[in-house]
N, C-alpha and C positions, 0 to 999 in steps of 0.2 A: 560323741564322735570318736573314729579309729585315728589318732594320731603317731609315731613311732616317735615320741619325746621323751628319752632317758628309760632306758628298763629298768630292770631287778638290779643290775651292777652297779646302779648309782642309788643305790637304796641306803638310807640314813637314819628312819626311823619306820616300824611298820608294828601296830597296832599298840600305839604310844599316848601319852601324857597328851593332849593338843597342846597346854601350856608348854612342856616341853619343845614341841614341836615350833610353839611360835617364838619362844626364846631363843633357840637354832636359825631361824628366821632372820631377828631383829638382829642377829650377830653378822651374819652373812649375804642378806638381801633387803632390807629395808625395814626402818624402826617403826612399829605400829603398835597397838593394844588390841588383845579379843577378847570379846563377850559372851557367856555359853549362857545355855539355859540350864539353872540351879541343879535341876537333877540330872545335867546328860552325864551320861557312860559312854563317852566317846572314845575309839581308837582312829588316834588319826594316823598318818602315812607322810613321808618324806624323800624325793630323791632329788638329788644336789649335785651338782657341776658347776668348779669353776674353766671358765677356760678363758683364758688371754683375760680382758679386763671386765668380761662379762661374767654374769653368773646367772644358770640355769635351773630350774624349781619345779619340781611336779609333787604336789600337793595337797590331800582332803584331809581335811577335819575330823569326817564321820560323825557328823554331828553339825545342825545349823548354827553356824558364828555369824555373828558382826564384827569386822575387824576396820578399826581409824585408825587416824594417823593424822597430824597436825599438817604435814607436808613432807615429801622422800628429799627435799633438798637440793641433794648435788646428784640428785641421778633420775632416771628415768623410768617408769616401771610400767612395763608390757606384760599384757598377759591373756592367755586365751582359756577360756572358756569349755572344757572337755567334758564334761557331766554336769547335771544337773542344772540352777540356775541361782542368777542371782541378781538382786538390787542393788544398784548404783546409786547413790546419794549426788548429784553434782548440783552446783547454784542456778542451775537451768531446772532442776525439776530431779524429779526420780525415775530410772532407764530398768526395765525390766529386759536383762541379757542370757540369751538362750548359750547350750554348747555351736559350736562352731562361729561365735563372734567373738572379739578382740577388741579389748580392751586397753588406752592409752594413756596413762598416768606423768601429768608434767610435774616436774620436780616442786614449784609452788605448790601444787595444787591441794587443797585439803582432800583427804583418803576416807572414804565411807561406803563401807562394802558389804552387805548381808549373802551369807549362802546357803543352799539348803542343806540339808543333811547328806546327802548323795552329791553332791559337789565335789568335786575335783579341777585341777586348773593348773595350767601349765605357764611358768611365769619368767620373763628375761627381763635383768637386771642391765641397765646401759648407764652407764658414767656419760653425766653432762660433757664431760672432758673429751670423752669421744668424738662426739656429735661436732664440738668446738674443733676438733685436732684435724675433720671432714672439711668442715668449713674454710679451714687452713687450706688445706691440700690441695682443695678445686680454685680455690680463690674466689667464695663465694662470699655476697655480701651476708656480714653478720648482723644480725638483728640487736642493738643498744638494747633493746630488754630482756636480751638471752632468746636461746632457740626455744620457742613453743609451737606444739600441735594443736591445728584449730579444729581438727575434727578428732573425735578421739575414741568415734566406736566404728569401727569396720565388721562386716561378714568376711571371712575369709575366701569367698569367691572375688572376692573383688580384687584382694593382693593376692593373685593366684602367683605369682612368683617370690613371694617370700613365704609362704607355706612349705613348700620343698626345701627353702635355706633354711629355717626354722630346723626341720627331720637332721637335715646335712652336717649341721654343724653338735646334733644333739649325738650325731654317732662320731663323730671326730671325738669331743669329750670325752666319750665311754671307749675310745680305739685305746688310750694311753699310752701313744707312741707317734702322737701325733707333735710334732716340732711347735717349739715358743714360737718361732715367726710363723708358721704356717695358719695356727691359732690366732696372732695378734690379725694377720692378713682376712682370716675367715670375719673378724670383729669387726673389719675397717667396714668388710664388705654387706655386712648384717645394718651397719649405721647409716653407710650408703643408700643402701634401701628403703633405710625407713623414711631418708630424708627426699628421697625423689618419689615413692611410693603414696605417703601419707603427707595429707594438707600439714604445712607448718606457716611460719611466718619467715623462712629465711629465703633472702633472695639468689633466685640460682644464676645471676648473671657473673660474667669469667670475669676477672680484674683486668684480664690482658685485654678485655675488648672493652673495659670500664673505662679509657683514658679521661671522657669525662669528668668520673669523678674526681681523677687526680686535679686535673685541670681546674675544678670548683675549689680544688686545697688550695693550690696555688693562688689563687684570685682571694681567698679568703687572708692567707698568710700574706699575701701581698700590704692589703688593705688593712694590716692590724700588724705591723710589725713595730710601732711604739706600745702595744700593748704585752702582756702573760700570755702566750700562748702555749695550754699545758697541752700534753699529748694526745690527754684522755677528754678535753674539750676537741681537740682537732679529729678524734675519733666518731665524736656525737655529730660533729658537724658532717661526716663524711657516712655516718651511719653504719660503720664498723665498728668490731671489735677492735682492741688494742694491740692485740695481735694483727689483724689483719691488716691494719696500718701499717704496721712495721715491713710486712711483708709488699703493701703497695710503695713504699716509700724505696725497699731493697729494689724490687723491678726497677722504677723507674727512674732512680738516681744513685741509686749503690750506697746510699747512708740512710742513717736513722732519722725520724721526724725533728728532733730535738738538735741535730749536727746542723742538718738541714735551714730550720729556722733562725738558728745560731748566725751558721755563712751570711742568709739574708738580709738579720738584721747588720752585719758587719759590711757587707757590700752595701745599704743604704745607707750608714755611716760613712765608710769612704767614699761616694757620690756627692756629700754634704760637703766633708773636705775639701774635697778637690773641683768644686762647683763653684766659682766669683759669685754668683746671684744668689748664692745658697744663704741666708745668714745666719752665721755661724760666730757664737761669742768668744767660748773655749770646746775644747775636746772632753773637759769633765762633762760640762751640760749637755752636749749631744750622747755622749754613753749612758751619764742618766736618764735623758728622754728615751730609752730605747731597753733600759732594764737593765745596763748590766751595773751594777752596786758596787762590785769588788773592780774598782779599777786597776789595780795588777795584772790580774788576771786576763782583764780585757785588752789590756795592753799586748798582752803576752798574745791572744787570742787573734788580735790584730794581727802581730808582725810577723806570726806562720801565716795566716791567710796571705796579705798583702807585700809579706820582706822588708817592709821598714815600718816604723812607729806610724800611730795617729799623728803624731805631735810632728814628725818629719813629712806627712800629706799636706798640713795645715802651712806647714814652712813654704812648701811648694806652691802651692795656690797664692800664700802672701809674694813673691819673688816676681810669678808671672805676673799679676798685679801690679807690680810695682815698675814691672819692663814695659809692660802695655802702659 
């Protein structure tokens, strides 16, 4: 297939080493091994673009490899299909891919790829970081297992509108004159795509219309404020990132999960205090029922919250008691 992905200007290596070539590779786009056959005389080819946080690959061997990979990690690796064909290894079976389909590599995923000799492939490199920084930004729920795609082979008729971003941003690259933010922005908008375009597992509902969820926080910290409540459990329970926690807890109360929790359990301490029915022995055993260790501290934590001591709430409650 004709695609306009990187010309001669981004040319890197041309009728080269393939070991060379995959060394250049595993330096700048994803750690893999390849396997040739014993007597090839291969010249393969390379053009290369980095731009903003992505990086850009067009590709052949010139010659049929097998190339693995344990797993790409922390990144994601996309790539289409422009000549020739190739075998997909995945734990579903083996996928015979023609040119003009697309290919979607998640960052676990083991890497098992045969090509023929006449193969070529055009390939974009996405930092998991990305996709996470998308997730931020719309206030989409994050998925506790990390973002993955549950379908992972497309025709490119189908994402008939990331084929033109694909050309768009392959000529921004090779303009070199194109501005850091105007690149970081073309990136945001490539990740955008992928994640509204292509089946994933992250949910696209807006935080601001998620009050729910907070609501379920709440109900839960309610109900468990004599316990640990760590951030990264109050995130599982909410089925967010850690990040986006932070970011639900900024909307809706202007502090952090941890400040948050903190106030709570201090305002259900001062409740105990200052409660006749509450029974209460000292002010040590209620801050230890409730986690905080270092009593200085709590003190201290107290009487910015409240303006006077635990110890001066408990005085109060004993007084009126004693008038009643």
């Amino acid at each position: 297939m004709n695609m306009p992905l990187l010309s001669e200007r981004s040319e890197v290596f041309k009728n080269a080493d393939p070991h060379a070539v995959s060394g250049y590779v595993n330096q700048h786009v994803g750690s893999h091994c390849i396997h040739l056959p014993r007597k090839a005389s291969a010249q393969a080819q390379l053009n290369h673009r980095k731009f903003a946080s992505l990086d850009l690959c067009r590709i052949s061997y010139g010659s049929s490899v097998r190339v693995v990979s344990d797993a790409l990690e922390d990144i994601f690796h996309l790539q289409v299909l422009l000549r020739g064909d190739c075998l997909w290894r995945s734990p579903t079976g083996v996928h015979h891919l023609v040119p003009g389909e697309l290919l979607l590599i998640n960052p676990d995923d083991p890497v098992d790829l045969t090509y023929s000799h006449d193969c070529e492939k055009f390939i974009l490199k996405v930092p998991t970081r990305l996709l996470e920084s998308i997730c931020q930004e719309q206030r989409w729920l994050y998925p506790r297992e990390g973002i993955r795609f549950l379908q992972q082979r497309y025709a490119l008729d189908q994402l008939q509108a990331f084929v033109p971003l694909l050309a768009t941003i392959c000529t921004e690259a090779e303009d070199g004159a194109a501005l850091a933010r105007v690149q970081e922005h073309y990136a945001h908008i490539v990740a955008s795509k992928m994640l509204t375009l292509m089946r994933n597992n992250v949910r696209r509902e807006h935080l601001a219309c998620s009050s729910s969820t907070f609501e379920r926080l709440l109900d839960y910290i309610t109900c468990n404020l004599q316990h640990d409540i760590s951030v990264q459990s109050l995130a599982d329970q909410a089925q967010l990132s850690v990040r986006s926690l932070y970011a639900l807890f900024e909307k809706h109360m202007c502090t952090t999960p941890q400040r948050f929790i903190r106030e709570q359990k201090l305002s259900r301490i001062q409740a105990c205090l200052a409660d006749p029915s509450c029974n209460v022995r000292n002010v040590t055993e209620l801050a230890l029922d409730y986690g905080f260790v270092h009593l200085g501290r709590f003190a201290e934590q107290y009487r910015k919250q409240f303006t006077e001591l635990p110890s001066d709430t408990l005085k109060r409650r004993a007084q009126r008691m004693a008038i009643g």
